[in-house]
Every structure is written in structure tokens, then in C-alpha cells.
N, CA, C and O atoms as a DFTB+ gen file, in Angstrom:
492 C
 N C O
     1  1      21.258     -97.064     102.011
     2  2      19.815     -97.165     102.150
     3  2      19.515     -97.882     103.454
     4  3      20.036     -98.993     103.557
     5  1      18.800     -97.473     104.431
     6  2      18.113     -97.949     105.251
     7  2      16.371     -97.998     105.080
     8  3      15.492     -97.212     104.727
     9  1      16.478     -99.754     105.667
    10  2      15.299     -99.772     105.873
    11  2      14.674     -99.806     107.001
    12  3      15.268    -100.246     107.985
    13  1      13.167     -99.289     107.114
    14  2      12.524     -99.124     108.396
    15  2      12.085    -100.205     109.417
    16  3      11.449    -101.041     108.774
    17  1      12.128    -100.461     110.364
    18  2      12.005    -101.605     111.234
    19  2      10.521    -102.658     110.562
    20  3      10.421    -103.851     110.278
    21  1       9.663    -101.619     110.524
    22  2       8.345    -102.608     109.879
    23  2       8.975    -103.424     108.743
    24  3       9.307    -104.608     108.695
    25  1       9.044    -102.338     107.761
    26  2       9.135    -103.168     106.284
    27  2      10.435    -104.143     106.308
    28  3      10.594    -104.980     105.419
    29  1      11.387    -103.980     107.417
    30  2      12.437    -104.915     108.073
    31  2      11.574    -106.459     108.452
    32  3      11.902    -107.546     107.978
    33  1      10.537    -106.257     109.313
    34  2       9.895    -107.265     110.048
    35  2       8.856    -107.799     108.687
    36  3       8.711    -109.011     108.529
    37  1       8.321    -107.043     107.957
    38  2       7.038    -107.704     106.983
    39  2       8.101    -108.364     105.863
    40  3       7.773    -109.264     105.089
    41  1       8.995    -107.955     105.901
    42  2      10.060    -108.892     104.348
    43  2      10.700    -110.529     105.372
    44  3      11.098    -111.588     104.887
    45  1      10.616    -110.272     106.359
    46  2      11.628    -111.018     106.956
    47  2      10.023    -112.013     107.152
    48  3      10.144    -113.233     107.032
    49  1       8.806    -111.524     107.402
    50  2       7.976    -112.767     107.780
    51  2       7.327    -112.869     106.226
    52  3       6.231    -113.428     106.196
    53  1       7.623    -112.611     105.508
    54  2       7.310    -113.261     104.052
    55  2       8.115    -114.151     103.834
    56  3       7.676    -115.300     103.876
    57  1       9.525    -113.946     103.534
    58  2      10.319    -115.123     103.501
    59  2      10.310    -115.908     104.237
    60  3      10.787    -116.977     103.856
    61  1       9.783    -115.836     105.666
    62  2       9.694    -117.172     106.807
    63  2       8.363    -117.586     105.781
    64  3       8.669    -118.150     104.731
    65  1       7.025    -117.350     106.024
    66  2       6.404    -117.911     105.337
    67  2       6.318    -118.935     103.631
    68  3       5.687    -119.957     103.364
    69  1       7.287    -118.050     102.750
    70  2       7.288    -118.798     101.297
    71  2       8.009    -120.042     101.731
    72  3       7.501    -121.126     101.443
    73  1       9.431    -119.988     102.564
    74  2       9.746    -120.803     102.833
    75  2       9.086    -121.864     103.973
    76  3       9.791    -122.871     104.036
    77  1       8.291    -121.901     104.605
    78  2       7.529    -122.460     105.284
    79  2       6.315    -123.285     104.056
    80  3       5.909    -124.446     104.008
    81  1       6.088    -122.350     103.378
    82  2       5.175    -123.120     102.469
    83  2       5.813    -124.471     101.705
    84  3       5.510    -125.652     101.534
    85  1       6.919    -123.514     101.346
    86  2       7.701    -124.156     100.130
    87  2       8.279    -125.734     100.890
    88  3       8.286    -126.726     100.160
    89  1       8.809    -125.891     102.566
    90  2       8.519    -127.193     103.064
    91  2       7.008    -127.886     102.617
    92  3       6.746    -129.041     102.284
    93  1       6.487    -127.163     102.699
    94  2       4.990    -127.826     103.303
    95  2       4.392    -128.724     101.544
    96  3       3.712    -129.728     101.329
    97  1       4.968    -127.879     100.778
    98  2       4.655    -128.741      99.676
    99  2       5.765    -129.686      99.000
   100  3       5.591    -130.085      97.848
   101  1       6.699    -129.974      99.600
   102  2       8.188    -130.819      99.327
   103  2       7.604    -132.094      99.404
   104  3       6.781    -132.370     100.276
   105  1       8.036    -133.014      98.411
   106  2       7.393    -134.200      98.628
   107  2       8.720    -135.076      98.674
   108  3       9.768    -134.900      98.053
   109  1       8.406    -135.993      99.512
   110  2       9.284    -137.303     100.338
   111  2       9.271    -138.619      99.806
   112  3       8.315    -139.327     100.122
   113  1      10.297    -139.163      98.932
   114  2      10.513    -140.764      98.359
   115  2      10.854    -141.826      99.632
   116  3      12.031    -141.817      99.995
   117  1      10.096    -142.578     100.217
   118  2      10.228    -143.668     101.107
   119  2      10.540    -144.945     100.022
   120  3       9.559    -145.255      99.347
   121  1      11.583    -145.598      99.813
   122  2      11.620    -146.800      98.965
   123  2      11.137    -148.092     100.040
   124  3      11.948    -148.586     100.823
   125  1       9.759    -148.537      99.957
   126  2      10.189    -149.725     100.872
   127  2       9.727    -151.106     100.023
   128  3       8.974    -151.354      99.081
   129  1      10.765    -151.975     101.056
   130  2      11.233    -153.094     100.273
   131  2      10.891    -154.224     100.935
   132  3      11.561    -154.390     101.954
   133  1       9.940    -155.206     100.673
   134  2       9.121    -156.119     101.340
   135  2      10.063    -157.655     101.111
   136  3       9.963    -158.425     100.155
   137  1      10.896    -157.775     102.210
   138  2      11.409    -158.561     102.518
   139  2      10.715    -159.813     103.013
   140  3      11.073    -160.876     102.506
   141  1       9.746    -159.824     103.958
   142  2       8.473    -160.537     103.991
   143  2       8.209    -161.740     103.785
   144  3       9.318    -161.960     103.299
   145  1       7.659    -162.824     103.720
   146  2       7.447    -163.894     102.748
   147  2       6.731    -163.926     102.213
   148  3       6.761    -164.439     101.095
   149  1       5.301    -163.179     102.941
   150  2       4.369    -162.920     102.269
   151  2       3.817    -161.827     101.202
   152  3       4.385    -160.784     101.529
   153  1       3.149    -161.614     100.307
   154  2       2.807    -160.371      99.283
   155  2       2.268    -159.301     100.322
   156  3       1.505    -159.678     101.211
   157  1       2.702    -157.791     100.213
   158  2       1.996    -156.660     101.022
   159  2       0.597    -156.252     100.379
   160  3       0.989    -155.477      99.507
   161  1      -0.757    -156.289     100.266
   162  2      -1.672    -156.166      99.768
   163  2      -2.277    -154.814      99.986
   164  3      -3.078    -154.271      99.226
   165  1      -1.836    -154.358     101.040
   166  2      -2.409    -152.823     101.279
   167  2      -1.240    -152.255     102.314
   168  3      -0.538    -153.007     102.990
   169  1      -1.119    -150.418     102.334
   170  2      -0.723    -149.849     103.035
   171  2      -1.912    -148.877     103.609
   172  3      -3.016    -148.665     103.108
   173  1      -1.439    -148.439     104.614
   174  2      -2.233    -146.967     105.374
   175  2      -1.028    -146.614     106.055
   176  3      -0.002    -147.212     106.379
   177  1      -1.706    -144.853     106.231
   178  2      -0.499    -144.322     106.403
   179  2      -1.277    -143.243     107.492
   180  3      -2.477    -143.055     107.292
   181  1      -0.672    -142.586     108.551
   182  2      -0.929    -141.403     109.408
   183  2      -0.058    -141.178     109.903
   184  3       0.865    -141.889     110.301
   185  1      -0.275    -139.940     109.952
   186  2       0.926    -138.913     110.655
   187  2       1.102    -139.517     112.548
   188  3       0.199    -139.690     113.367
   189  1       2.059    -139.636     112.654
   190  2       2.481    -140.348     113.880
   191  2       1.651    -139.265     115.513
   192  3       1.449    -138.067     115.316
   193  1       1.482    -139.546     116.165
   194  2       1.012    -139.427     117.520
   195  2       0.140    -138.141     116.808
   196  3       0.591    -136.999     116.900
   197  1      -1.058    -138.392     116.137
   198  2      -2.292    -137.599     115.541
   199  2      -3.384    -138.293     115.847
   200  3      -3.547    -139.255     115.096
   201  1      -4.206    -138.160     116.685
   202  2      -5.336    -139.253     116.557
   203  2      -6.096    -138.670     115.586
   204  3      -6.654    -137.573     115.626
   205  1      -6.069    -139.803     114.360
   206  2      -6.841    -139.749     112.979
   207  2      -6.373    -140.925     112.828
   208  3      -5.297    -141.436     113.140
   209  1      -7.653    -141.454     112.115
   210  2      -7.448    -143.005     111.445
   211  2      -6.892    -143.094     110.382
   212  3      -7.020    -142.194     109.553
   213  1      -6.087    -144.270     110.122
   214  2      -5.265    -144.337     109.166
   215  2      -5.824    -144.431     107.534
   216  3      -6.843    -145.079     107.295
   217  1      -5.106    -143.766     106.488
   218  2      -5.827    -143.767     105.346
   219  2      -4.957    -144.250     104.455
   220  3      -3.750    -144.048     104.324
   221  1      -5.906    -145.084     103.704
   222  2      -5.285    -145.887     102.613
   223  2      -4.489    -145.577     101.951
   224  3      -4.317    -144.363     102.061
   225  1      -3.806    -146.046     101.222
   226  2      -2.627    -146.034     100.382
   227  2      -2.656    -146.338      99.207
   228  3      -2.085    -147.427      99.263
   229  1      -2.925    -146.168      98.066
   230  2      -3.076    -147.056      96.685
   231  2      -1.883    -147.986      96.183
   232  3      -0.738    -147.637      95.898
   233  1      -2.402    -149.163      96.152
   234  2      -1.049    -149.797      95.699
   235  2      -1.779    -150.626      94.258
   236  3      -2.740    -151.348      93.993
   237  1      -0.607    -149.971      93.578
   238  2      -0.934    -150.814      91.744
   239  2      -1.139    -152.501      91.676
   240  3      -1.905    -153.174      90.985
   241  1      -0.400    -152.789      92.417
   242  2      -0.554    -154.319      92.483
   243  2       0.057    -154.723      93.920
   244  3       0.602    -153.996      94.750
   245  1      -0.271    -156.480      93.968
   246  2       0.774    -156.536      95.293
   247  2       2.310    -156.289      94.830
   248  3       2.802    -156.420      93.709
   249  1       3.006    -155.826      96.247
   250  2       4.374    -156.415      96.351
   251  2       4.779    -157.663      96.615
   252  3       4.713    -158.122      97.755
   253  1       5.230    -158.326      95.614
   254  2       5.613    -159.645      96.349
   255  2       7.151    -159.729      97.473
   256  3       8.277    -159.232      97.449
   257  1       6.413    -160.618      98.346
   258  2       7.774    -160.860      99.486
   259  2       8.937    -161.077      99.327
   260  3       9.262    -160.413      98.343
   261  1       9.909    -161.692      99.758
   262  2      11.356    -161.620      98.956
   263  2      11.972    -160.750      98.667
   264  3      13.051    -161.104      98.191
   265  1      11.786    -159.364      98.727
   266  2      12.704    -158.301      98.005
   267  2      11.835    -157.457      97.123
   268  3      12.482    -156.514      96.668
   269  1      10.360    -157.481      96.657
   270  2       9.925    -156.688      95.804
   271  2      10.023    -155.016      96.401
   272  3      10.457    -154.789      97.530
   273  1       9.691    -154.231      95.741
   274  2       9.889    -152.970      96.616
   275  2       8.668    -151.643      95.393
   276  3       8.085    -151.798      94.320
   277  1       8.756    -150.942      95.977
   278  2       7.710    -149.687      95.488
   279  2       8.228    -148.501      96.418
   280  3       8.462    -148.552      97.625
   281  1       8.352    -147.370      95.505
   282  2       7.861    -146.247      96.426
   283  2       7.256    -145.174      96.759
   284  3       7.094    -144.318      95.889
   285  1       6.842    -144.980      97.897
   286  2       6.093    -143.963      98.538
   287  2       6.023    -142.537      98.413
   288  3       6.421    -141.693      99.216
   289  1       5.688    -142.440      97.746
   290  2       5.975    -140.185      97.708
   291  2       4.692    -139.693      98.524
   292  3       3.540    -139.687      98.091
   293  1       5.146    -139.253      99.880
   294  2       4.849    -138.758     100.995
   295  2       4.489    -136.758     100.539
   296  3       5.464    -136.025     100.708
   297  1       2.993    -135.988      99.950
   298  2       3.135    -135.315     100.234
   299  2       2.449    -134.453     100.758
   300  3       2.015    -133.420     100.248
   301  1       2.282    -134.970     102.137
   302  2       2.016    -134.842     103.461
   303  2       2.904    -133.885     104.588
   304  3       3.862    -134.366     105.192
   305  1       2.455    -132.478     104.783
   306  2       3.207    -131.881     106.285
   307  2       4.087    -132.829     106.811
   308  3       3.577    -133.942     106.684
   309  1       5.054    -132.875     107.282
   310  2       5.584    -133.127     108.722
   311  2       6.541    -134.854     108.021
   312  3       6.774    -135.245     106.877
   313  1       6.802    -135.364     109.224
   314  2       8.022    -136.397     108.861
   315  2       8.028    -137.322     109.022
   316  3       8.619    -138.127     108.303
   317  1       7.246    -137.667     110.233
   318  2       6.816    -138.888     111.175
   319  2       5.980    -139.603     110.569
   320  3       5.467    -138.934     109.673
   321  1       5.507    -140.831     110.615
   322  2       4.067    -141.250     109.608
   323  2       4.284    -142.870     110.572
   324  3       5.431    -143.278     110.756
   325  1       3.483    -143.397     110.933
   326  2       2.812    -144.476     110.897
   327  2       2.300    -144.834     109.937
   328  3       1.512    -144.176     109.258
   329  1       2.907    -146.621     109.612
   330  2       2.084    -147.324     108.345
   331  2       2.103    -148.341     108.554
   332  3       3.108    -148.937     108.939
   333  1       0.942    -148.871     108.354
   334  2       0.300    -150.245     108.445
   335  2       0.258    -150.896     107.597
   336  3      -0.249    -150.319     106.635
   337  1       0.577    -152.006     107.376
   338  2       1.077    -153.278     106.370
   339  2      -0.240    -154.479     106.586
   340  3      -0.728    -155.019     107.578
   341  1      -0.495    -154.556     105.137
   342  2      -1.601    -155.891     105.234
   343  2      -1.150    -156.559     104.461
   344  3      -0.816    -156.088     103.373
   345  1      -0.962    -158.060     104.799
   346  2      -0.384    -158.915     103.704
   347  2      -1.507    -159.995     103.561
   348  3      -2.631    -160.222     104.010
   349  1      -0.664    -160.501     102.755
   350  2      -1.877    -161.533     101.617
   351  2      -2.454    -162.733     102.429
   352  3      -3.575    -163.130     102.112
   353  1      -1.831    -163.307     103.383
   354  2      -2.355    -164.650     104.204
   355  2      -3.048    -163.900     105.459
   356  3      -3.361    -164.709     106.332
   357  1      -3.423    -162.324     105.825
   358  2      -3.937    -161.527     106.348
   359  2      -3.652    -161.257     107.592
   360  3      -4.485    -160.788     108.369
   361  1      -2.496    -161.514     107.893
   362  2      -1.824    -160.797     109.229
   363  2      -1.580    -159.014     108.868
   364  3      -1.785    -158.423     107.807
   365  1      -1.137    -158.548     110.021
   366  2      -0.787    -156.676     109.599
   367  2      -0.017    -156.713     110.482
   368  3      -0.065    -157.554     111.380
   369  1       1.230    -155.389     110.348
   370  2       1.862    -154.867     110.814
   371  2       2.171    -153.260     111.115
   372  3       2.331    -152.490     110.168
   373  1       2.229    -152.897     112.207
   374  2       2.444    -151.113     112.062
   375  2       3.934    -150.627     112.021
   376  3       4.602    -151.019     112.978
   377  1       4.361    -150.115     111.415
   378  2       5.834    -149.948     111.776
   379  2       5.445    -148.195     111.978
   380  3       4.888    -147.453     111.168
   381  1       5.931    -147.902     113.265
   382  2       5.281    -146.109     113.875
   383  2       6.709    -145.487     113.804
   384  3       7.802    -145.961     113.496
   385  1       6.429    -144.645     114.075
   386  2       7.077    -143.151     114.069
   387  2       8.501    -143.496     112.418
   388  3       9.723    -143.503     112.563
   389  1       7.939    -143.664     111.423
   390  2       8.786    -143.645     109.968
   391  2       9.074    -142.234     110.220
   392  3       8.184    -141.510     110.666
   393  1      10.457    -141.703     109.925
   394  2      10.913    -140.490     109.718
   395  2      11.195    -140.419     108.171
   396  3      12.309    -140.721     107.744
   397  1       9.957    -139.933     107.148
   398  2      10.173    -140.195     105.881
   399  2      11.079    -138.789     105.401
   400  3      11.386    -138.492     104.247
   401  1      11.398    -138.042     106.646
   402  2      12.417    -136.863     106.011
   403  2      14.195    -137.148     106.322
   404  3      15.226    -136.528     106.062
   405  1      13.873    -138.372     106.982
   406  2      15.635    -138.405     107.264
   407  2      15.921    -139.837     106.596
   408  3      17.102    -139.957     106.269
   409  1      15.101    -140.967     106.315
   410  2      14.714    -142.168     106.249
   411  2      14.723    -142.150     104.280
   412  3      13.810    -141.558     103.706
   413  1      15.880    -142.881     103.437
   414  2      15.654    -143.461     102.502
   415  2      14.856    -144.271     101.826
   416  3      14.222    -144.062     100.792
   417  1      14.967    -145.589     102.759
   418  2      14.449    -146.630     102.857
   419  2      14.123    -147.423     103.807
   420  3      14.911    -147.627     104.730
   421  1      12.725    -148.099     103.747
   422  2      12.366    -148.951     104.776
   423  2      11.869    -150.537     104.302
   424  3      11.007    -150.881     103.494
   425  1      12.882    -151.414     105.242
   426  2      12.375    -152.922     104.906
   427  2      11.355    -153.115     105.928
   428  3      11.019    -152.608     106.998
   429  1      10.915    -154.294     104.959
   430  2       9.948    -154.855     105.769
   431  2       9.864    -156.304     106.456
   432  3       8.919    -156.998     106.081
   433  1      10.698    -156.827     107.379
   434  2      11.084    -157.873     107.998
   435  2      10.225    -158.724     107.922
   436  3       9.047    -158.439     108.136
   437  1      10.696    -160.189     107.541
   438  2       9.744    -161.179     107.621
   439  2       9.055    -161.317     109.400
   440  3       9.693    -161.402     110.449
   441  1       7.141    -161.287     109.121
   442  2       6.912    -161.554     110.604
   443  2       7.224    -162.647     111.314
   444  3       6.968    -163.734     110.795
   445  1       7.794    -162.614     112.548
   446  2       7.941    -163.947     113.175
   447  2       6.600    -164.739     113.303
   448  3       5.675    -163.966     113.553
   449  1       6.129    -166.328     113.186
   450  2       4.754    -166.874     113.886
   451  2       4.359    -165.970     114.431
   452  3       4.941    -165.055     115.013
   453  1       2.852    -166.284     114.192
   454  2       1.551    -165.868     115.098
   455  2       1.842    -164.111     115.675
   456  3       1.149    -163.696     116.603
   457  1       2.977    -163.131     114.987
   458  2       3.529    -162.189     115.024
   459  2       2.147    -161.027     114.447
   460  3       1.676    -161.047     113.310
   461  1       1.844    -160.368     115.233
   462  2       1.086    -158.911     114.927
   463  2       1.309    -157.921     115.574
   464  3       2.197    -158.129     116.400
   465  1       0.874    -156.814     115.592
   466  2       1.387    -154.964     116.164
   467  2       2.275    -154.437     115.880
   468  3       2.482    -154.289     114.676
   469  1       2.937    -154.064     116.560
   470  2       3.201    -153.011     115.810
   471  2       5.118    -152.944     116.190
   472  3       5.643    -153.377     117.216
   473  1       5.796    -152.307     115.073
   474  2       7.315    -152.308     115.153
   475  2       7.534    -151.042     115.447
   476  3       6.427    -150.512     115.544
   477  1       8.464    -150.191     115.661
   478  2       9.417    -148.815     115.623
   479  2      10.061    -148.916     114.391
   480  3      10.523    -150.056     114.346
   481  1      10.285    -148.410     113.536
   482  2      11.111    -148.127     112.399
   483  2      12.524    -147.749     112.825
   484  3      12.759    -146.766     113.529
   485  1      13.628    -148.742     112.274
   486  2      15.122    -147.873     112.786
   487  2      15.433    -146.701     112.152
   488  3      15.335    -146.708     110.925
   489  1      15.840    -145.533     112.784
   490  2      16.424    -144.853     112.098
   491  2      17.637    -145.077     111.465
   492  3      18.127    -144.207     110.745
């Protein structure tokens, strides 16, 4: 059996597409773990080098500092994410370009003094 070049090309861009979808709705576990001293009181989150403002995050309660941890199910397009950290004595932190598709887990380093802006996430 041969098939004809079209119905060759329309099967071949269906399966690019289901599978294109089928990324697009995959959802991503970020475990992060607030090492901190202080409690994390809020997150926001945006897709990395997007200008759009960052949008909240729901968090059930605080994390407390020390080691508490929660996680993130990312299901959001794409991999990259900027997230912003508000803690309880009201300093913030950004930790940018999170790769929540290659990335397990992310700590959250105690801030040094008078410490604000923003970190790089290690891969």
C-alpha cells in the first residue's frame, strides 16, 4: 500500500500537532524547599523574558523557613518561569529563568542582610 504525498503530509501534521498539544497540557512538579529563616508568605510566578506581570500563586499556608517545602504543579506552556518570593518580615526575592522542565527541585537560600532582587536558579 502506498500512500499519497498529501495524506503523507496531513497524518504526519496531526501527529506533530496531538503531540504538541499533548506537551502543552503536561503538567510540571517543582518541589521547593524554603531553607530561609524566614516563613515564604506568597509566590508569583511568570514565564521568564515575557513582559507580563507576575501572577499570584496560592499558597495554603505559610512555609516555614528551615526546611519546610510545598510543591508547585506548573501547568503552564513552556519551562522557564520566574518566581518571586515574599516572606514574612517582608523582604522578596526573584529567582529567574527556573527551568521547571529539567529542574526537580528548588531551595530557597537564606537572604544575606539588607539582601533583595533577584537570583538565577542553578541548574
Amino acid at each position: 500500500m502506498r500512500l499519497s504525498p498529501v495524506l503523507l503530509t496531513c497524518t504526519l501534521l496531526a501527529v506533530t500537532a496531538t503531540t504538541s498539544a499533548g506537551e502543552a497540557d503536561k503538567t510540571r512538579y517543582l518541589q521547593v524547599v524554603n531553607r530561609a529563616h524566614d516563613s515564604l508568605t506568597a509566590i508569583a510566578v511568570k514565564p521568564t523574558q515575557v513582559d507580563q506581570d507576575f501572577r499570584d500563586w496560592p499558597l495554603a499556608s505559610p512555609v516555614q523557613g528551615g526546611g519546610d517545602s510545598f510543591t508547585l504543579a506548573v501547568r503552564e506552556p513552556g519551562c522557564r518561569f520566574d518566581l518571586q518570593m515574599q516572606f514574612r518580615n517582608g523582604r522578596a526575592v526573584v529567582y529567574k529563568d527556573v527551568d521547571v522542565c529539567r529542574l526537580q527541585s528548588l531551595r530557597i537560600d537564606p537572604l544575606q542582610r539588607g539582601e533583595r532582587g533577584t537570583r538565577l536558579a542553578a541548574d
